[in-house]
C-alpha positions as a printed Julia matrix, in Angstrom:
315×3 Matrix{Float64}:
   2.36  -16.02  -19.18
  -0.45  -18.17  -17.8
  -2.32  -18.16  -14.85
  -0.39  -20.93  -13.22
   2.93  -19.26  -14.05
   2.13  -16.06  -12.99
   0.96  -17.74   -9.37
   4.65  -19.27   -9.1
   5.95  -16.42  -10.02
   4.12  -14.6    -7.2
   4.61  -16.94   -4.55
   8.8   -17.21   -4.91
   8.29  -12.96   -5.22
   5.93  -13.58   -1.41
   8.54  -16.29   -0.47
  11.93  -14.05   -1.21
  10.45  -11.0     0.46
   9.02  -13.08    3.63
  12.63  -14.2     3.94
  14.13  -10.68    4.44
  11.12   -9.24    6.79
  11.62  -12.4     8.52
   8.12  -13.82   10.03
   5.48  -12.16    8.8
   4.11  -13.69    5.64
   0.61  -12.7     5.47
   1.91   -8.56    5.58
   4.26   -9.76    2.51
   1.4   -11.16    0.57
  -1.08   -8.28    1.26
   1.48   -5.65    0.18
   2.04   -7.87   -3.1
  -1.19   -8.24   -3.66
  -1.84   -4.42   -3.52
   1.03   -3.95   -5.99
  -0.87   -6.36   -8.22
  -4.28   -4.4    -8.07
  -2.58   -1.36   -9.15
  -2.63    0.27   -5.03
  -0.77    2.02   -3.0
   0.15    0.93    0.03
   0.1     3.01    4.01
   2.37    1.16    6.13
   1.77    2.71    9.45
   4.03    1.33   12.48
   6.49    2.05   14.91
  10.42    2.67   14.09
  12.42   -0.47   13.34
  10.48   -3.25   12.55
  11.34   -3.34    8.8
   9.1    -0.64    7.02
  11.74    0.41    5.02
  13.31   -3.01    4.23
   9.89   -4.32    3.88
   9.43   -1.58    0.58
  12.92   -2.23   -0.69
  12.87   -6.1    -0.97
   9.33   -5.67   -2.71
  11.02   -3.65   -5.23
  13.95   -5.73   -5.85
  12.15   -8.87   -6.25
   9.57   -7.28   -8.77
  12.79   -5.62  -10.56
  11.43   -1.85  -10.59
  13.23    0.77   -9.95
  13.18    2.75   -6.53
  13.03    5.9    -4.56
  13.24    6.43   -1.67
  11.91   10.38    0.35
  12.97   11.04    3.61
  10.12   13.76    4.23
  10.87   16.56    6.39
   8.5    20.09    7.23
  11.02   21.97    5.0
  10.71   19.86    1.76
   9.19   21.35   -1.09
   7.49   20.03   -3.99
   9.77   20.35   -6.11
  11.84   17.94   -4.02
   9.48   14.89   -5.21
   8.17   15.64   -8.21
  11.0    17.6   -10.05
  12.19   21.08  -11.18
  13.04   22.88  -14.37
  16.89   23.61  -14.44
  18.97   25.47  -16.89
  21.31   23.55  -19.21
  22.82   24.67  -22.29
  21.07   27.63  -22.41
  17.62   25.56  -21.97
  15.65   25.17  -19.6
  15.39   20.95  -19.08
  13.41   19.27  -16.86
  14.89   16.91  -14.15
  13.21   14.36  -12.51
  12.02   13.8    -9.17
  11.99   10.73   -7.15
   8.0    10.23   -7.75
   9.28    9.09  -11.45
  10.35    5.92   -9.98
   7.95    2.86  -10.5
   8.0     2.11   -6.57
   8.38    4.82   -4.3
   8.75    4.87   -0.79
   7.56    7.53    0.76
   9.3     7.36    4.41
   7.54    9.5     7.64
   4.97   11.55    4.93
   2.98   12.97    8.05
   6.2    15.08    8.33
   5.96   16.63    5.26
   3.93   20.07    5.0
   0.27   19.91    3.79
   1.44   21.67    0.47
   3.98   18.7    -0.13
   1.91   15.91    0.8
  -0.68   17.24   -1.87
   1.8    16.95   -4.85
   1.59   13.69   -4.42
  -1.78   13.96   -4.63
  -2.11   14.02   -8.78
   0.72   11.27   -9.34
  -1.14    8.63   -6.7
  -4.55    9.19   -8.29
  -4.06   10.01  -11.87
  -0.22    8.23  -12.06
   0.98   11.67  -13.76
   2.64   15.03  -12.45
   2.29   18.52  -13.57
   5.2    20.88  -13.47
   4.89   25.02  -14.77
   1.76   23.37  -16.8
   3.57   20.53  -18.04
   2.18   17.21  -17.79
   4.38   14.28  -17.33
   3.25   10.6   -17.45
   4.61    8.37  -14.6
   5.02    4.34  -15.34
   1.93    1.88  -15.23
   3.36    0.29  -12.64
   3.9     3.14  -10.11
   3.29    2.56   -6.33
   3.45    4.53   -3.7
   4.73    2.93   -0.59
   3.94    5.58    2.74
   5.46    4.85    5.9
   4.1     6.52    9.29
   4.61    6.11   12.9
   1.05    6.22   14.48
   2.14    7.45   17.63
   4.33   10.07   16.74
   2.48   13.69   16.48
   5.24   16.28   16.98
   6.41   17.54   13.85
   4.04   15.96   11.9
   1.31   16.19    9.58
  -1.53   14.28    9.74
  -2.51   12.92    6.45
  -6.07   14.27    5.11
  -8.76   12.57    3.95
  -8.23   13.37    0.54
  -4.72   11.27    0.75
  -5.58    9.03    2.75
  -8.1     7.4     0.47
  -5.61    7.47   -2.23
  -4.04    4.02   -0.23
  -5.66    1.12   -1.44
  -4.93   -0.89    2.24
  -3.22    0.12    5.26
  -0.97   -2.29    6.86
   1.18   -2.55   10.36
   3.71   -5.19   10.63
   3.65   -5.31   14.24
   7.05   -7.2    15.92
   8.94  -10.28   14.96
   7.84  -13.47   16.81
  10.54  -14.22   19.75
  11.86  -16.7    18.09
  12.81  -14.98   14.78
  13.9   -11.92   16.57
  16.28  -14.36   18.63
  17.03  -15.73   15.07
  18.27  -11.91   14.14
  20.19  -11.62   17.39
  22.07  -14.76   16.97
  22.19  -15.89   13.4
  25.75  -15.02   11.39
  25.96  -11.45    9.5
  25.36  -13.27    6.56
  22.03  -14.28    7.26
  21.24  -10.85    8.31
  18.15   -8.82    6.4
  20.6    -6.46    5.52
  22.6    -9.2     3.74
  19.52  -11.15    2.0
  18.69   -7.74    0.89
  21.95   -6.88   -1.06
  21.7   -10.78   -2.45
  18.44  -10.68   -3.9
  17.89  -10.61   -7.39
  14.93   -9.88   -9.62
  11.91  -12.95   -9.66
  10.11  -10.68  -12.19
   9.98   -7.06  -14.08
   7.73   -4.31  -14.75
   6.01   -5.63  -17.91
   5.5    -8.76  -16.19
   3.97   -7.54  -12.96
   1.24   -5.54  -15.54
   0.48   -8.67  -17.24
  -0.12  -10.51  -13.88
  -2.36   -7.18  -12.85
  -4.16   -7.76  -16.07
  -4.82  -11.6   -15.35
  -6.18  -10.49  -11.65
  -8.06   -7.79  -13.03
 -10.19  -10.87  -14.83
 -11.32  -12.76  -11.66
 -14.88  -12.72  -11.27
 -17.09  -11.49   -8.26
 -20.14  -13.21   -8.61
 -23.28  -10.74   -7.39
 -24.17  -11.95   -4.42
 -20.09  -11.14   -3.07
 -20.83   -7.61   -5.03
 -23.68   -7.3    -2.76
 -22.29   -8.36    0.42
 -19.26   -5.93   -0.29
 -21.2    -3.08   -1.07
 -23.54   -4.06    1.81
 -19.97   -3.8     4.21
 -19.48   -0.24    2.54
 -23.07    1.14    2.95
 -23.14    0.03    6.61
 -20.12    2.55    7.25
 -21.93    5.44    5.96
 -24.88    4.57    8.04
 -23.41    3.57   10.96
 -24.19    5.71   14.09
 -20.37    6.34   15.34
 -19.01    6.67   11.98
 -18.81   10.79   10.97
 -17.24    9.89    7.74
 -18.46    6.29    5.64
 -16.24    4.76    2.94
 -16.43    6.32   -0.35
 -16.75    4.78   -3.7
 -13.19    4.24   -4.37
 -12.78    2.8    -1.28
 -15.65   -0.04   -2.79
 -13.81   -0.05   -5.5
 -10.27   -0.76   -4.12
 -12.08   -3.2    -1.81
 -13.24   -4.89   -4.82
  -9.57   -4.69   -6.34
  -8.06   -5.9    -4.03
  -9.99   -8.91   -3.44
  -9.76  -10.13   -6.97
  -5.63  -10.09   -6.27
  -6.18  -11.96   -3.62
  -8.21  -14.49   -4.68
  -5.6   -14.65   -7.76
  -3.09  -14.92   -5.62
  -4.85  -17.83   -3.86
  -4.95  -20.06   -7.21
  -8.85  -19.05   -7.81
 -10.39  -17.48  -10.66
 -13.09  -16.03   -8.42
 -13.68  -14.65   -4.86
 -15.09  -15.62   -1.84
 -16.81  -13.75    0.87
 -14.48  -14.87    3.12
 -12.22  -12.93    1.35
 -14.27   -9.61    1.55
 -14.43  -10.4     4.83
 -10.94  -10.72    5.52
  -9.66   -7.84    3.56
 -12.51   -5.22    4.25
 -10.47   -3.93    7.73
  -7.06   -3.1     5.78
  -8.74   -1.22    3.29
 -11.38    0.11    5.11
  -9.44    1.07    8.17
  -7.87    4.49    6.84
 -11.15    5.68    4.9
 -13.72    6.35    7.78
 -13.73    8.71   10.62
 -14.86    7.45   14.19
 -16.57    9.84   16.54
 -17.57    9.58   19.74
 -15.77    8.33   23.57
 -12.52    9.22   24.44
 -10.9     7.45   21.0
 -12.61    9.55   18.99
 -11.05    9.94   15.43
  -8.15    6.6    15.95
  -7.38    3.92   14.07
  -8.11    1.58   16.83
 -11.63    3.1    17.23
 -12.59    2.91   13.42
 -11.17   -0.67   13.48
 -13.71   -1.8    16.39
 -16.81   -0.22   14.69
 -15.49   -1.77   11.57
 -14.87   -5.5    12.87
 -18.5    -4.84   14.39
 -20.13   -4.13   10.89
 -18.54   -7.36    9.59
 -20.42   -9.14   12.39
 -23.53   -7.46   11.25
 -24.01   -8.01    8.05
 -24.49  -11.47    7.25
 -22.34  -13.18    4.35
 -23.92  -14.97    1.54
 -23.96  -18.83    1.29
């Protein structure tokens, strides 16, 4: 597959998955381009905007298989990753739901500490171990974490340690007026539901490596490299940051810019596109202190957006 194939490819896979989420392209293509940089993706929003359908479509139209986990505070880890069971006399294992190449991981933060860090091994090393037993997941496996952000009884909050397991962290906010009108008024044929039974595969697995492999070869020239790991540095330095970006974090930065920029028809990327990408994947890795939003999203995101203004881009 070329370059130029694999782009047409990835725009009818953007295009197909737009349709069903209805409005929001730019969340489609992020998530995509995650998925082709090898991340996994925190979508963190309130109930009923399309989380769930937006995770489904994606894996439809790439033609993996899927999971989906409903967490809840009494699911064990054995519930995800699998469990020895006697058959014949033998003890075989059977699968969990993390062997899946795209797993959605719906409400995590409900799931106990001690569940939430079985997926800890599988999202960082793509493998699980089970009574010593090491088991290799797909090349291709995703995780795909849905949270609500303003939900906090009964839940978990993710740790650190997870957390930067997520190459970007996205919110797909509501519909436009006029596409939620669309929804209200349309026939139940056009519905997401409906699109979403009718779609069939643009792509599969192998394919959606290859295309990982050609984004893998875009080039960031040095003086991006520097501005990128300029962006990083200023987070660990920065006065009302307790808790900078770490080097995986510079590294899925740097990732996920050369999917991007793939995605975009170029063979090389832009600062504009650090620029652009650095609060997605940045968002979820740092911890804000001080004033009264202390510690929130929204607070890391203004001291972030303030370090891009800082740091000056390179010409």
């Amino acid at each position: 597959m070329t370059p130029a194939q694999a782009r047409e490819r990835l725009e009818r896979v953007v295009g197909k998955v737009a349709g069903v989420l209805r409005g929001n392209e730019e969340v489609v293509r992020l998530l995509i381009a995650a998925i082709i940089a090898r991340g996994h993706v925190l979508i963190e929003d309130v109930p009923g905007v399309g989380k769930t359908t937006l995770a489904r479509a994606a894996a439809k139209v790439l033609g993996c298989s899927f999971a989906r986990v409903q967490f809840t505070a009494d699911m064990l880890p054995a519930d995800v990753l699998g469990v020895h069971v006697l058959h014949d006399g033998d003890f075989v294992f059977k699968k969990g739901p993390i062997f899946a190449q795209l797993v959605l991981a719906d409400e995590v933060n409900r799931a106990s500490p001690k569940t939430q860090s079985a997926m800890l091994e599988a999202m960082s090393e793509r493998q699980v171990t089970v009574d010593d037993q090491t088991f290799v997941l797909d090349d291709i496996f995703t995780v795909l974490a849905t949270q609500n952000p303003v939900e906090h009884h009964g839940a978990y909050p993710l740790p650190e340690s997870q957390l930067d397991r997520f190459m970007v962290r996205l919110t797909i906010g509501y519909p436009p007026p006029h596409e939620e009108k669309a929804l209200l008024t349309e026939p139940v044929g056009k519905s997401p539901a409906r699109i979403l039974d009718e779609l069939q595969p643009v792509l599969g697995p192998r394919q959606v490596m290859a295309i990982a492999d050609l984004a893998a070869k875009v080039e960031i020239a040095d003086p991006v490299a520097e501005y990128l790991l300029a962006l990083v540095r200023a987070t660990r330095e920065h006065t009302d940051i307790l808790m900078g970006c770490s080097p995986r974090g510079s590294m899925a930065l740097a990732a996920l810019c050369r999917a991007w920029a793939f995605l975009a028809g170029r063979s090389y990327v832009l600062p504009d596109d650090v620029k652009q990408l650095a609060p997605t994947v940045l968002v979820h890795r740092i911890v804000a202190t001080g004033g009264a939003a202390a510690g929130t999203r929204t607070r890391a995101l203004t001291v972030i957006e303030e370090i891009i203004a800082q740091v000056p881009a390179p010409r």
